[in-house]
RODO-2510 file (C-alpha; in nm, 4 decimals, decimal comma):
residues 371
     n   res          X          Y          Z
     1     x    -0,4764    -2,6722     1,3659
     2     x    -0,7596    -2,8564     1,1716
     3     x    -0,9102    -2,9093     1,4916
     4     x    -0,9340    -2,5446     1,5513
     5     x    -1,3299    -2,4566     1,4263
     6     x    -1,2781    -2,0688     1,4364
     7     x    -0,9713    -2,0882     1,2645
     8     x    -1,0113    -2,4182     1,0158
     9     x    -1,3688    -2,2909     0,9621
    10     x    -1,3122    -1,9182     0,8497
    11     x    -1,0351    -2,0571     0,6342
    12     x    -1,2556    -2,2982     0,4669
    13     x    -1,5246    -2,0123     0,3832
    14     x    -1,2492    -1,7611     0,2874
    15     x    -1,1575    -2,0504     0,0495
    16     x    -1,4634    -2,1283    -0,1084
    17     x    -1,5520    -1,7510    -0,1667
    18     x    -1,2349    -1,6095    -0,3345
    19     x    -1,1964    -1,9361    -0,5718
    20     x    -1,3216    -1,9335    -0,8781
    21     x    -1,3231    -2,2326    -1,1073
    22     x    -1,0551    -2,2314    -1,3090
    23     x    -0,8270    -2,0613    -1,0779
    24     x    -0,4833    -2,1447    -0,9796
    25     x    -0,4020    -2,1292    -0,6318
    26     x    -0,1123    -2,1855    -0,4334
    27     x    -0,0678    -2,2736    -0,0637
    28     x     0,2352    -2,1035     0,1318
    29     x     0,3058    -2,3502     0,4185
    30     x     0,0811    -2,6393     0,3209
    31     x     0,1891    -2,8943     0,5941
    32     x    -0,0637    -3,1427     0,4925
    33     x    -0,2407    -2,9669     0,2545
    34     x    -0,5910    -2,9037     0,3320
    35     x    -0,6355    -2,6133     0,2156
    36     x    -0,4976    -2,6756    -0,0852
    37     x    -0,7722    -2,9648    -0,1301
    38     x    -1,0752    -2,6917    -0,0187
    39     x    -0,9034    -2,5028    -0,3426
    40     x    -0,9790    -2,8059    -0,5382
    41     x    -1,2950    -2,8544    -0,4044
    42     x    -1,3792    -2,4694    -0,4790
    43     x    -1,3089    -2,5148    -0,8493
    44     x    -0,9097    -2,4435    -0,8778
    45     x    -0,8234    -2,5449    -1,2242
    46     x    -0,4048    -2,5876    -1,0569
    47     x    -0,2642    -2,6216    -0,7214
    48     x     0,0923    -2,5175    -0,6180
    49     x     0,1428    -2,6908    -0,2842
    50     x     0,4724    -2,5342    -0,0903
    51     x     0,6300    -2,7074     0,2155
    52     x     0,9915    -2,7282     0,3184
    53     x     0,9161    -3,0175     0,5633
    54     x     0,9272    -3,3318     0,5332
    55     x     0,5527    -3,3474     0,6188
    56     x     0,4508    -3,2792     0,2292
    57     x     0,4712    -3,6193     0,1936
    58     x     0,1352    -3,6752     0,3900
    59     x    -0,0166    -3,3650     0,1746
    60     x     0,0831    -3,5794    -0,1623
    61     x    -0,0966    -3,8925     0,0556
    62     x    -0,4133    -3,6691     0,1409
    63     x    -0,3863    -3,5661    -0,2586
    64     x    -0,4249    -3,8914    -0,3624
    65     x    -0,6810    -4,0152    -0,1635
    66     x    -0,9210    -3,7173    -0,2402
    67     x    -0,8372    -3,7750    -0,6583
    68     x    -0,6635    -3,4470    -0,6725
    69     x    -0,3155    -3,5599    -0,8327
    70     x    -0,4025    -3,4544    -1,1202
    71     x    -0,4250    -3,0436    -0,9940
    72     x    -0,2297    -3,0168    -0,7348
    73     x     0,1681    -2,9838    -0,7769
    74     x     0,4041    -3,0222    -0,4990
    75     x     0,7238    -2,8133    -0,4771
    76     x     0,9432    -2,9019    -0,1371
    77     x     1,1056    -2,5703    -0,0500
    78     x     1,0933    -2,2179     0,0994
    79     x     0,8273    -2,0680    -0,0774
    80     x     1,1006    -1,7724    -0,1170
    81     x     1,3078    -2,0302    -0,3087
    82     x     1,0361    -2,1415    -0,5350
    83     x     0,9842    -2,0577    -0,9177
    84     x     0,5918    -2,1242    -1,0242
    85     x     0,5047    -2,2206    -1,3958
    86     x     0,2465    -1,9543    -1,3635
    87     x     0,1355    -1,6663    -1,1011
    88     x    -0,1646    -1,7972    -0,8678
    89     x    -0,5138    -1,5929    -0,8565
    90     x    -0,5520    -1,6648    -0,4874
    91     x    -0,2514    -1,7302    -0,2546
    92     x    -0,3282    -1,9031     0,0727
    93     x    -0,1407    -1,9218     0,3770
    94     x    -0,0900    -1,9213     0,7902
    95     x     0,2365    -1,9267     0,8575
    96     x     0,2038    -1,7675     1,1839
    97     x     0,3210    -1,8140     1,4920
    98     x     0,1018    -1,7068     1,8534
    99     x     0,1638    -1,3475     1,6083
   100     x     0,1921    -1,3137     1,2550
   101     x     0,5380    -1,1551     1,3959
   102     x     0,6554    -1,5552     1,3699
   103     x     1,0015    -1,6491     1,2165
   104     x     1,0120    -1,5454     0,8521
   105     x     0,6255    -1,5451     0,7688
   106     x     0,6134    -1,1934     0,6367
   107     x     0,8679    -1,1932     0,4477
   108     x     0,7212    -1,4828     0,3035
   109     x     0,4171    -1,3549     0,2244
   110     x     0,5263    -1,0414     0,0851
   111     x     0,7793    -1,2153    -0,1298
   112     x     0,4859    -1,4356    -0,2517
   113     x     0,2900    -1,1497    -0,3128
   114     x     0,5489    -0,9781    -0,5252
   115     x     0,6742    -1,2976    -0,6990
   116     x     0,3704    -1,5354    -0,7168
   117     x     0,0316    -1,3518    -0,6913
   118     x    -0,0813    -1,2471    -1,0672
   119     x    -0,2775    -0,9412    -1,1108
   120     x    -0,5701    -0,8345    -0,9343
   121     x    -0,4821    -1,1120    -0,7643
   122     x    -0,6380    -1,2560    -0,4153
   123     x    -0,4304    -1,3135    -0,0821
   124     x    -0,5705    -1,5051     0,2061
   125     x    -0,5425    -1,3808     0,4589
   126     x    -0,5725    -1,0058     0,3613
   127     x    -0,4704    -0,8257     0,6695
   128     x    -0,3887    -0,9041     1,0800
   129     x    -0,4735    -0,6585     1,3015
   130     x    -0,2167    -0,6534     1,6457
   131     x    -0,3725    -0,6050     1,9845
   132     x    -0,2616    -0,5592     2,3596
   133     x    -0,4004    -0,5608     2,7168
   134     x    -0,2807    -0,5288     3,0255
   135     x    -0,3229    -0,8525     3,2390
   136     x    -0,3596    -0,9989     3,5653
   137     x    -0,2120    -1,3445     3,5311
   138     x    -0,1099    -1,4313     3,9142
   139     x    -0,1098    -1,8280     3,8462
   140     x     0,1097    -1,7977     3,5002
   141     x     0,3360    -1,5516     3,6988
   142     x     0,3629    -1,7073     3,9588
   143     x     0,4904    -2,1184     3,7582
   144     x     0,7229    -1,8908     3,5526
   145     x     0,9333    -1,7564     3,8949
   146     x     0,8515    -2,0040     4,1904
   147     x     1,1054    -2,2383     4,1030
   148     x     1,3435    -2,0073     4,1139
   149     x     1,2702    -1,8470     4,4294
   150     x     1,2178    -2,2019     4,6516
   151     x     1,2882    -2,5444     4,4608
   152     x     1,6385    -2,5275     4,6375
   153     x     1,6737    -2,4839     5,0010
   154     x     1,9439    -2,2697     5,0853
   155     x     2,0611    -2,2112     4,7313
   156     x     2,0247    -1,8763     4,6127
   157     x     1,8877    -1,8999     4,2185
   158     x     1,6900    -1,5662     4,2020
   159     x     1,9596    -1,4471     3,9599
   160     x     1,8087    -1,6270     3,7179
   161     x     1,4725    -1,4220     3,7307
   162     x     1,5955    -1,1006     3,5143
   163     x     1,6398    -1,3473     3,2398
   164     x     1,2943    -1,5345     3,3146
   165     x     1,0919    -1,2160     3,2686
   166     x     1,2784    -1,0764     2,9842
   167     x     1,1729    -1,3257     2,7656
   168     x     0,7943    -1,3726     2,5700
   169     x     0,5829    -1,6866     2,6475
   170     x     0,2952    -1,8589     2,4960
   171     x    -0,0443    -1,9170     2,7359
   172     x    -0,3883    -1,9200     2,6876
   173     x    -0,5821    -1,6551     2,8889
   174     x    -0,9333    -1,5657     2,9668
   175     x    -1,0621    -1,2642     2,8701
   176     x    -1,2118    -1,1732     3,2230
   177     x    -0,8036    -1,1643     3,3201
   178     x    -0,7789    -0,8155     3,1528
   179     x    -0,7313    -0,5239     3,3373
   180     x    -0,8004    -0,2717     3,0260
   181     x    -0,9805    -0,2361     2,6986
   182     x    -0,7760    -0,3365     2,4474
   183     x    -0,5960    -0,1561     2,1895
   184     x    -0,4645    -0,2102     1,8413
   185     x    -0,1200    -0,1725     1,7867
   186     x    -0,0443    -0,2726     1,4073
   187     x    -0,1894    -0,3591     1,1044
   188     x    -0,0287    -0,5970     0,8477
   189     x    -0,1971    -0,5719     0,5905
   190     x    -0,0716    -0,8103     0,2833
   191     x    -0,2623    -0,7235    -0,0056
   192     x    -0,0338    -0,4012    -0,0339
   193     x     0,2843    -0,5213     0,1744
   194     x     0,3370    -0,5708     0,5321
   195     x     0,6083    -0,4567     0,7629
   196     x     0,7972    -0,6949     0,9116
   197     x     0,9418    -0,4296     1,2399
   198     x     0,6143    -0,2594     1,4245
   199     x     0,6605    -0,0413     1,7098
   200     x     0,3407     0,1427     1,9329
   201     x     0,3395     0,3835     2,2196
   202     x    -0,0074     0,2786     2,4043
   203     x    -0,1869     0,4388     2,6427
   204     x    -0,3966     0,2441     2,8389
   205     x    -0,6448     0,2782     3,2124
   206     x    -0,7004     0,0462     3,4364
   207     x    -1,0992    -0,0685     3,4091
   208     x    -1,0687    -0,2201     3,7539
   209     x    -0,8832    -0,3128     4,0938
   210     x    -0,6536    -0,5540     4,0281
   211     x    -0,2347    -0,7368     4,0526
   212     x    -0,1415    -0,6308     3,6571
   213     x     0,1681    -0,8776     3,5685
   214     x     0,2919    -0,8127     3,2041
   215     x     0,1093    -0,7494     2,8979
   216     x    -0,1046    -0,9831     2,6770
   217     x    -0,0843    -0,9692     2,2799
   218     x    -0,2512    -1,1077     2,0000
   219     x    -0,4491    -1,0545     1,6069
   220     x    -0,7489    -1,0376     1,4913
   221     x    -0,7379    -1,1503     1,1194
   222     x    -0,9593    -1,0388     0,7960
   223     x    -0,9021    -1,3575     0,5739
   224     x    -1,1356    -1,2690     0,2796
   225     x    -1,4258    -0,9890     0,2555
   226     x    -1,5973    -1,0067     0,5714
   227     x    -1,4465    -1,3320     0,6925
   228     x    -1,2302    -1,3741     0,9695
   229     x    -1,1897    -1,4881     1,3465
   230     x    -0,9931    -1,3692     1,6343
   231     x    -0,7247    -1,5104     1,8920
   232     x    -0,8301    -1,3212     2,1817
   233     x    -0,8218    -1,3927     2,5082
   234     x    -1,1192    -1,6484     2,5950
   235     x    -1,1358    -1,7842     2,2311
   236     x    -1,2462    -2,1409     2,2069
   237     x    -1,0538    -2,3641     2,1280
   238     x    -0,7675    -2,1454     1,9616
   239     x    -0,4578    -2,3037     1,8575
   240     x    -0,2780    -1,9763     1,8759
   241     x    -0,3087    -1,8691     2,2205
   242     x    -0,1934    -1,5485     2,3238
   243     x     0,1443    -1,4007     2,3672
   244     x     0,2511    -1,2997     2,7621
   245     x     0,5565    -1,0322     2,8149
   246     x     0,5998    -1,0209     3,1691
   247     x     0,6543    -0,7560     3,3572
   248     x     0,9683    -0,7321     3,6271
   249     x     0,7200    -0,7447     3,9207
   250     x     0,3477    -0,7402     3,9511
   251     x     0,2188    -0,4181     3,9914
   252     x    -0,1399    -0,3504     4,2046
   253     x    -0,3319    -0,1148     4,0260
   254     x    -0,6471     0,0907     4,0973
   255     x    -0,9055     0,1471     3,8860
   256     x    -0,8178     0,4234     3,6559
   257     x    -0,4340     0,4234     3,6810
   258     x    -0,2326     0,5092     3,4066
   259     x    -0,0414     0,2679     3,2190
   260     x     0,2076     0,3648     2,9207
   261     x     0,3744     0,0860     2,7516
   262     x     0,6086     0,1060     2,4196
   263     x     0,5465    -0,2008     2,2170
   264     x     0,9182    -0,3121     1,9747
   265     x     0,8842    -0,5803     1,7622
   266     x     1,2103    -0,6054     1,5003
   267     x     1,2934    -0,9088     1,3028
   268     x     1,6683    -0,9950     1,3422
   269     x     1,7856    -1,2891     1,0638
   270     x     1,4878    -1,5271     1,1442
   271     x     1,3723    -1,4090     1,4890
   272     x     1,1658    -1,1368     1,6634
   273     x     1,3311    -0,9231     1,9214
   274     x     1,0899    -0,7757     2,1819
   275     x     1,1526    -0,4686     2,3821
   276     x     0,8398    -0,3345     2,6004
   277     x     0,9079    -0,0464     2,7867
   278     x     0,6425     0,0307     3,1040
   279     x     0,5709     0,3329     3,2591
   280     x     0,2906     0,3185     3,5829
   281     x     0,1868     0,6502     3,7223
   282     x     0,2324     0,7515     4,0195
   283     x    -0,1229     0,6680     4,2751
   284     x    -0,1683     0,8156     4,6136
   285     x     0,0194     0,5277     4,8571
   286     x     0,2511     0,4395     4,5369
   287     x     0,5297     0,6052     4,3109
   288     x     0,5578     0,5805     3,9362
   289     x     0,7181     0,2341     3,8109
   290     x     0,9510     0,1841     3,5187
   291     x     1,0161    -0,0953     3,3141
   292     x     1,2563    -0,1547     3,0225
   293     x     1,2224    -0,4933     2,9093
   294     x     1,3787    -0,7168     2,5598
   295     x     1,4159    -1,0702     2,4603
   296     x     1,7582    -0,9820     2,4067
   297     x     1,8418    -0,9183     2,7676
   298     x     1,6905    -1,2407     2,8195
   299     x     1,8589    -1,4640     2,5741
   300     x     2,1583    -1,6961     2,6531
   301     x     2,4148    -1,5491     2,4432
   302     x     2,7685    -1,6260     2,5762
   303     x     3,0554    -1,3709     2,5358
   304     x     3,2215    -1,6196     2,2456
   305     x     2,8880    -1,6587     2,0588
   306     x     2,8335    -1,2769     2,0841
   307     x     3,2286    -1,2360     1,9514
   308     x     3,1387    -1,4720     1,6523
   309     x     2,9042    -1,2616     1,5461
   310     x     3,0928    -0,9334     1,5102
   311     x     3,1205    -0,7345     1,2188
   312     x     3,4982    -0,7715     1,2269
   313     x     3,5560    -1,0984     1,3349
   314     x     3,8029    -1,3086     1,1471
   315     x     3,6257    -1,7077     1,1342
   316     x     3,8286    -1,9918     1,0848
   317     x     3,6507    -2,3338     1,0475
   318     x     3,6718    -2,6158     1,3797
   319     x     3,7718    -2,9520     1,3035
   320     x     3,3785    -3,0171     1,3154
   321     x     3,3588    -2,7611     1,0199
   322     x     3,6307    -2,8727     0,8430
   323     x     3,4746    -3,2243     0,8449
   324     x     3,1448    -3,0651     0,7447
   325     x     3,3290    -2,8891     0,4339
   326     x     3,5204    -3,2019     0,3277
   327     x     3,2204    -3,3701     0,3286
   328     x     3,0470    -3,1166     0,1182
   329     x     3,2668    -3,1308    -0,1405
   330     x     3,2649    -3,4603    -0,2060
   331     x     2,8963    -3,4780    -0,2832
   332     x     2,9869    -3,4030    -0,5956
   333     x     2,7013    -3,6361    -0,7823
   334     x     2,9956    -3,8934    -0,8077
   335     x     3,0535    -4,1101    -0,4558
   336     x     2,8363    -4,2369    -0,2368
   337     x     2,7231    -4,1475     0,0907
   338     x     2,8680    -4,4851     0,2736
   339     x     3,2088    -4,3917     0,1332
   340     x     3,2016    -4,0282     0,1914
   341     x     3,0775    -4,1501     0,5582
   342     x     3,3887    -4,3908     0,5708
   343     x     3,6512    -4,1613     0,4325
   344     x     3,5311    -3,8837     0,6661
   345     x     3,5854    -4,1602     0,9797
   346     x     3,9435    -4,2495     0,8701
   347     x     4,0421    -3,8721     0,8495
   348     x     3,8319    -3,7462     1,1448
   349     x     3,8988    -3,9934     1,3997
   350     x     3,8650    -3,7621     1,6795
   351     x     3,4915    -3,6485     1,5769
   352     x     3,3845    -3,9720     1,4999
   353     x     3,4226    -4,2965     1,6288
   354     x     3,2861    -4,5069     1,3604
   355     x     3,1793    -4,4564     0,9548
   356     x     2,8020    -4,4634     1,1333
   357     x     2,8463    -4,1616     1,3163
   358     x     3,0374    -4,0080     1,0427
   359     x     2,7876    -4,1223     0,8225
   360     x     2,4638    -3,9588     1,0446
   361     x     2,6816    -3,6173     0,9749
   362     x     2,6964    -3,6499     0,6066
   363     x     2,3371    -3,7426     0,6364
   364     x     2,1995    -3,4622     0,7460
   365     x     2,4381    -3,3112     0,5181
   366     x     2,2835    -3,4555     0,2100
   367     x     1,9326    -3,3654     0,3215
   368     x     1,9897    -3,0248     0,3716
   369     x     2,2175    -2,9353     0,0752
   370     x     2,1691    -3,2147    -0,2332
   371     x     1,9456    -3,2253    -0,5108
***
């Protein structure tokens, strides 16, 4: 990502125009916590560094070796988790995904917002900007169905393909592979609150001759003022890419056909569900085509996992969750993890089949839930 110039660079403008010395800052997402050093470097009187991975420890490393220990403070959790001593004047982040519609990063940043940001307070970035296109991708297309349509004499696995092209993939495109203008189709914009669902009816014309094969999707971004940078198709060097929703079955299109496509996005616990619904008109030598697409359709959900998940189901714990739960409650700030790990062997002897696999189980265990 630091190798990304449009990206790292705009950030590191962004950064040095909304700090002020004697700000504090804090960094949603740090990872290794550059931009919470370019905060230093722009005059931040304190740093609030936020990371839930592991890789923190290399932003504390990076801290140290640039002589900021002494402003930046590192707190190892979900920023959503996280008490500050005091609300930041600028909060920094990219917590996005190929979209900003990425795993919980809006509800991050509007809970930061809310929580964190004082006053009159800055957020970078400020606002995302969705777009679409209609694309001709024939080689994409084409790796994403092929092996299911001839790696297997004889064997019939085109079954297969309804969940291949209900599902959302991450490419890089060129922007000469676009078969319309693009349009936007949301606007996040944080300083005020974001939504975390975004749905669009688009109308769209085909600009030229071409094999259309799904739809391509990504942001432009406003980071601070007039500073920001795009993940278009053809962008150098992006580490975003673009995001592809294919369609059922390319499509030719003439110049000027019309193209309708309904654009769902809807955050479900921690993930996006897409739907895109297509409508083609009708040409001279072709009928109207219909689409309805959704990740859903295309997930791998098995009746039992679907059951699991009902409103009225009744759970009862597995031996593997029992184990888990007797474990658990002996981390009680009293035994050790080596007899926990031993214990859990002698009374689980069908999970596992020695105190070192029990004791990779409690591990995990302990990283995940002790102080």
């Amino acid at each position: 990502m630091i190798a990304d110039a449009g990206r790292f660079g705009a950030y590191a403008k962004a950064i040095a125009a909304a700090v002020r010395p004697g700000d504090t800052v804090a960094e949603i997402g740090c990872g290794p916590g550059v931009f919470s050093l370019l905060a230093c470097q722009a005059g931040a009187r304190r740093v609030f560094a936020i990371e839930s991975d592991d890789s923190i420890e290399f932003a504390r490393q990076l801290a140290a070796a640039n002589g900021f220990t002494d402003r930046i403070e590192f707190f190892q959790s979900d920023s959503r988790k996280t008490g500050l001593p005091e609300r930041a004047n600028v909060i920094v982040s990219d917590i996005r995904g190929v979209l900003p519609l990425h795993d919980h990063a809006i509800p991050s940043m509007e809970d930061a917002r809310q929580r964190l940001l004082a006053t009159g307070g800055i957020m970078i970035p400020q606002r995302d900007t969705l777009k679409a296109a209609v694309i001709e991708a024939d080689e994409y297309y084409s790796r994403l169905i092929s092996p299911w349509q001839k790696s297997v004499p004889e064997v019939d696995l085109s079954p297969s393909l309804l969940t291949i092209l209900n599902q959302a993939y991450s490419s890089s495109f060129k922007n000469e592979q676009l078969l319309t203008q693009p349009q936007s189709w949301g606007l996040l914009d944080y300083t005020v609150g974001a939504p975390s669902r975004v749905n669009a009816e688009l109308d769209f014309s085909a600009e030229r001759d071409g094999t259309a094969h799904g739809v391509c999707l990504w942001f432009e971004t406003k980071l601070f003022e007039e500073i920001g940078y795009s993940s278009e198709p053809g962008s150098a060097g992006t580490i975003y890419g673009q995001l592809f929703l294919p369609w059922l079955e390319p499509v030719a299109l003439e110049k000027g056909r019309e193209i309708r496509i309904g654009l769902h996005a809807d955050l479900i616990a921690q993930n996006y569900v897409w739907r895109w619904e297509t409508t083609i008109s009708a040409a001279d030598n072709s009928a109207e085509r219909h689409f309805e697409q959704s990740t859903f359709q295309g997930a791998n959900f098995s009746p039992h996992s679907l059951r699991c998940q009902a409103v009225d189901y009744v759970p009862a714990l597995s031996e593997a969750g029992q184990a888990d739960l007797w474990m658990l409650e002996r981390m009680d700030g009293s035994t050790s993890l080596q007899i926990i790990a031993r214990s859990a062997a002698e009374r689980f002897p069908r999970l596992f089949s020695s105190w070192r696999e029990a004791f990779r189980r409690a591990a995990d265990l302990s990283r995940e839930f002790s102080r």
